[in-house]
N, C-alpha and C positions, 0 to 999 in steps of 0.2 A: 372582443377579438382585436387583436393588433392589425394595426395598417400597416400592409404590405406592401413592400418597394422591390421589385424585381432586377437582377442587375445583373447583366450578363461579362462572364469574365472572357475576354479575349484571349487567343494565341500572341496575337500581335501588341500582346502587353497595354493593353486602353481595359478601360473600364466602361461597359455601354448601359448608361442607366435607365429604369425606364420612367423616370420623372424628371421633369423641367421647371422650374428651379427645384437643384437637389435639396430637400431641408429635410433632415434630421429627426428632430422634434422642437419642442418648445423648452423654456430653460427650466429643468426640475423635473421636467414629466419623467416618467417610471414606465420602461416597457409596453407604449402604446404602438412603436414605430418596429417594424421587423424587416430585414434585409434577407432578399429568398436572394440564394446564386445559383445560377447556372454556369456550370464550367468545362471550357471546349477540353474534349479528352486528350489533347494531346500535351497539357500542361497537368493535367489530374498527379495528382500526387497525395501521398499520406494523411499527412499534416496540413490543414490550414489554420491560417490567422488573418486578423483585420489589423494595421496599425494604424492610429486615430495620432494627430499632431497639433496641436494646438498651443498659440504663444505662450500658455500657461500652463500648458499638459500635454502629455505623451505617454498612450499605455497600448500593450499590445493583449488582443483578445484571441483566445482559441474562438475558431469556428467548427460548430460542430453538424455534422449532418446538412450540410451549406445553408443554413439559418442563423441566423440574431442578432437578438433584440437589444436593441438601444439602451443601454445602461445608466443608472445616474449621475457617473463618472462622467459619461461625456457629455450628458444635460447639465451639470453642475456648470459649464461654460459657454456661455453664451458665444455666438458669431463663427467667425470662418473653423472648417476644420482639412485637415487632408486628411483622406483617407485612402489605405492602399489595401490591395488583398495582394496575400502571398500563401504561395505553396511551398512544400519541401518533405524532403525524406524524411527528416528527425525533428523529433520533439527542440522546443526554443529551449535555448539556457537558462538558465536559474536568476539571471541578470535580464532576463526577456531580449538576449540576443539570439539571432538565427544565425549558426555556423555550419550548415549541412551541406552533404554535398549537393545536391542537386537543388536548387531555389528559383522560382518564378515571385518576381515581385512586378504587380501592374505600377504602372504610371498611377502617380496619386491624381484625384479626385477632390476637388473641392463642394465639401458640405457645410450646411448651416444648421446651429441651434439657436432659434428665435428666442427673441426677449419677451418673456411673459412676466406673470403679476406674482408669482408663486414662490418670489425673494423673502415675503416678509413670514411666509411660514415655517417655524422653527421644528415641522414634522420630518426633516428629511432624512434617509438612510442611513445618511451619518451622522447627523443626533439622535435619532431613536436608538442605533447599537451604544454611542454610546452613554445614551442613557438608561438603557436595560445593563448594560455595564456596570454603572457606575449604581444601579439601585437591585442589581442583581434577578433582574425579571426575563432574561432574555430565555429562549427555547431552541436556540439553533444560534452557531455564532459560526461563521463566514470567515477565514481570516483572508484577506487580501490578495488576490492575484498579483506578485512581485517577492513577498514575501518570501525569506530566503531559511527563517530559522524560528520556531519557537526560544521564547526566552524562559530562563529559568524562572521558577513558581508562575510562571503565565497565568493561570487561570487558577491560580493554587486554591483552594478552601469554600470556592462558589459553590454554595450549595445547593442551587434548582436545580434542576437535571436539564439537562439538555443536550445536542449532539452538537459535536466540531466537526465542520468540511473545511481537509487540507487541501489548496489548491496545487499541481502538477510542480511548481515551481518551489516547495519548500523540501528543502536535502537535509534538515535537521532538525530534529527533536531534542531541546535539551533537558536535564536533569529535572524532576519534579516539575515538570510543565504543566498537568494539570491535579496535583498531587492533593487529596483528599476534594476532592471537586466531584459535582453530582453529574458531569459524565459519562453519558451512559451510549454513546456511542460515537465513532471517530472514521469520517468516509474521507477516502484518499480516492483523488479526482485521476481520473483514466491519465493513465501514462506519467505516474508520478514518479519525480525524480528523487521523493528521501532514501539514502542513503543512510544514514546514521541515527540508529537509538543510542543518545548516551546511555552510561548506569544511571538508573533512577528514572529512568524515560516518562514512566509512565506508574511510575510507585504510588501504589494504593492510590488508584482510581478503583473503589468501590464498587462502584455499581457497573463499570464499565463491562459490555455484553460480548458478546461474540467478536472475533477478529481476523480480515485477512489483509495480509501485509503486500508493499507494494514488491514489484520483481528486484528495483534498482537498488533496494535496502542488500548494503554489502560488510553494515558494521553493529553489533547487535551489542548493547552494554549491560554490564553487570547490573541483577534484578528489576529488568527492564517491564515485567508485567506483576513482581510481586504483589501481592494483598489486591488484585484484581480479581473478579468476579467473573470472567469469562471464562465459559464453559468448553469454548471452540476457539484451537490457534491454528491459523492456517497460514500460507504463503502463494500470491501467485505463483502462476506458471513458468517455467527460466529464469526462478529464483538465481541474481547473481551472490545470493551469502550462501559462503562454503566452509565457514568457518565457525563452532558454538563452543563457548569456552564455559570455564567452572561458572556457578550462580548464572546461569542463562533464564533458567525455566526454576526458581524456585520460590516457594511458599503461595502458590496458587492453591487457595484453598475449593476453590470450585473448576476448577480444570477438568475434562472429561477425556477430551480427545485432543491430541495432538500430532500436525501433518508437519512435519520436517522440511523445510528448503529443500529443492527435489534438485540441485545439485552442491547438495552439502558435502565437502571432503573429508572434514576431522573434527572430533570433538578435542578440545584443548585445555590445559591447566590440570591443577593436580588433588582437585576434588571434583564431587556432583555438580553436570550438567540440570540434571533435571530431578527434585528432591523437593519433600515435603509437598507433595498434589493428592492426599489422601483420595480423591475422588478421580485421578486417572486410571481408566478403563483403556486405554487404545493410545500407539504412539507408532508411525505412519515411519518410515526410514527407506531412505532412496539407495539405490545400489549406485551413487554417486561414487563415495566413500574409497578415498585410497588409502588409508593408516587404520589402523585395527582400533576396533572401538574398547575401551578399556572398560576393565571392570567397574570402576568408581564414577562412571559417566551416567549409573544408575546408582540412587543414593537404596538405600533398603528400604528404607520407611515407607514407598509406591505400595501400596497394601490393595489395592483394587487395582491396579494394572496385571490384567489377563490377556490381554493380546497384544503382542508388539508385533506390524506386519510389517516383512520384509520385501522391498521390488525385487521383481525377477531377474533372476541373472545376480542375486546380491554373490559381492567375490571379496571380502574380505574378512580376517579372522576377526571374530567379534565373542564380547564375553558377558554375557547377561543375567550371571548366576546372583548377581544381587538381588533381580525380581525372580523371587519363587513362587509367583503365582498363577504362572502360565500356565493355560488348558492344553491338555488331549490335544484338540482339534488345531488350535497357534502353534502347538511345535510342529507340528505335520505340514502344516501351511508353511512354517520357515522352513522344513525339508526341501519342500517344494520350489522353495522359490530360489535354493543358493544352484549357483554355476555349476554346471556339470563339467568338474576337472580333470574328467578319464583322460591320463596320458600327461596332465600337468600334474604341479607340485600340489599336494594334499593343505588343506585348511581347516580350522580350527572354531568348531562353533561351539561354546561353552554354556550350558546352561544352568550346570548344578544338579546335586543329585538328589534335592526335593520338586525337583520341577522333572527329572528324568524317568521318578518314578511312578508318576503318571501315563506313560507311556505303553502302551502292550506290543508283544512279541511282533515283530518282523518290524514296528514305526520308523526304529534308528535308519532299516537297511536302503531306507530311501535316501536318507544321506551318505551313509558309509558306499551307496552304488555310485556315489558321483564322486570318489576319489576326500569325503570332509571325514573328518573326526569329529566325533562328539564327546563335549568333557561335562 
């Protein structure tokens, strides 16, 4: 169990420690030392962090749940450190600056990392990664809190399997970052700010499992999860990507189900969105959507896609007759769920006439009562 140092954060901007002399830890140790905070509610706010300062170093930590623990980062230096806590509304920058509106930063704090004997051991954090690196043994790889971008083939062709944690601060993935690598799963740290899959983001990571993306992703690149293995693509919640162009979603050969950015506006370009997922069964679509979904946004080859669910309220013309394999029960469900436009202008849901002939007598009039067409 880590030794706990209690510190209470002031209104009045001081920091009240509850140990004298402050010390840290010792030079090298690993998460023996934990910082519990207490903080007066009248500075409480979202976001914290700890900024650590040192003649040699300066990194800023999320705080999470007002606890943690003493990193190697800051053992790796011996002697004085300042340490400040600060609060604020928004997530730090990508450059680990704070530009929010509302910021409480305490008056820094001078702590100490004692000199211990534990220099001549060559076991430390950062030679063991990268020495599982460099001999490919590793089972989990960390990349760096600061970190602003995967490089291309990063991790290309490593073949143990193992998981990657992006930390909040990386906004890009680039092209074949971890491309035929034994990958097999990829956690995006709370409140993360990637924005951008280039094309090839994520090409043929094999074995790569299940997926939910972060909200701040606003740019999604051509065959971004091709020859991927995951069965499940989802998106958090206040998705800002509104925008899915041609080659988004294709040649997943193990794809099952697919949830749509839940305020997606248009599908874009002048072939399939989403093509060649023989094993899609289910494709999730938000009544976001202000431009009419085109025909060609489904390739035909979807051979096991039986249910596409629409949100309630969906209000735009949309045309789906490339999948003719929709049940009974999914066209009824999309009856159900489009705008009731009695008294507005009439809309146009297309689904084809081997998918319409599944249907029995009175199914359409649940659509034709809200003012839609059906082609």
């Amino acid at each position: 169990m880590a030794y706990e140092i209690n510190i209470h954060v002031n209104k009045n901007g001081k920091l009240e420690v509850g140990v004298d002399p402050f010390e840290l830890s010792v030079y090298r140790e690993s998460k023996r030392v934990k910082l519990i905070f207490d903080v007066d509610e009248e500075i409480e706010s979202t976001y914290n962090y700890l900024k650590f300062t040192h003649a040699k170093a300066s990194y800023l930590y999320r705080v999470h749940n007002y606890q943690f623990e003493i990193p190697k980062a800051i053992t790796a230096y011996e002697g004085a450190w300042e340490m400040s806590f600060i609060s604020c509304d928004e997530v730090a920058n990508s450059d680990s600056t704070i530009t929010a509106d509302v910021i409480y930063a305490s008056e820094p704090v001078v702590a100490t990392v004692l000199k211990g004997n534990l220099g001549v051991i060559h076991s430390s954090e950062e030679f063991t990664l990268l020495s599982q690196l460099v001999e490919g043994t590793f089972d989990r790889f960390e990349i760096p809190n600061g970190v602003t971008y995967t490089t291309s083939y990063f991790l290309a062709e490593a073949s143990n399997q193992f998981t990657v944690f992006v930390p909040y601060t990386v906004t890009t993935i680039r092209h074949h970052s971890f491309y035929l690598s034994g990958c097999t799963k990829i956690e995006f740290e709370e409140g993360s700010q990637l924005t951008t899959l280039e094309d090839n983001a994520l090409y043929r990571v094999e074995g790569l499992g299940n997926i939910k993306f972060p909200k701040a992703l606003t740019s999604w690149g051509k065959y971004a999860l091709s020859r991927c293995a995951c069965e499940v693509v989802e998106f958090e919640a206040n998705s800002r990507l509104t925008s899915l162009s041609s080659y988004a979603f294709w040649d997943m050969p193990n794809l099952k189900k697919l949830y749509l950015p839940d305020h997606l506006s248009s599908f874009t370009g002048g072939t399939n969105v989403i093509k060649n997922c023989p094993l899609l069964n289910e494709v999730w679509i938000p009544n976001s959507l202000t431009t009419a979904i085109p025909q060609n946004a489904f390739a035909t080859d979807l051979v096991s896609l039986s249910k596409i669910t629409l949100q309630s309220n969906f209000n735009i013309n949309a045309n789906f007759s490339n999948v003719s394999t929709l049940t009974r029960e999914t066209m009824i469900a999309m009856f159900r769920a489009l705008k009731d436009l009695t008294g507005a202008g009439a809309k146009v849901l297309t689904l084809g006439s081997t998918n319409l002939a599944r249907l029995e007598s009175g199914d359409i009039d649940i659509a034709l009562n809200k003012n839609w067409s059906i082609g």
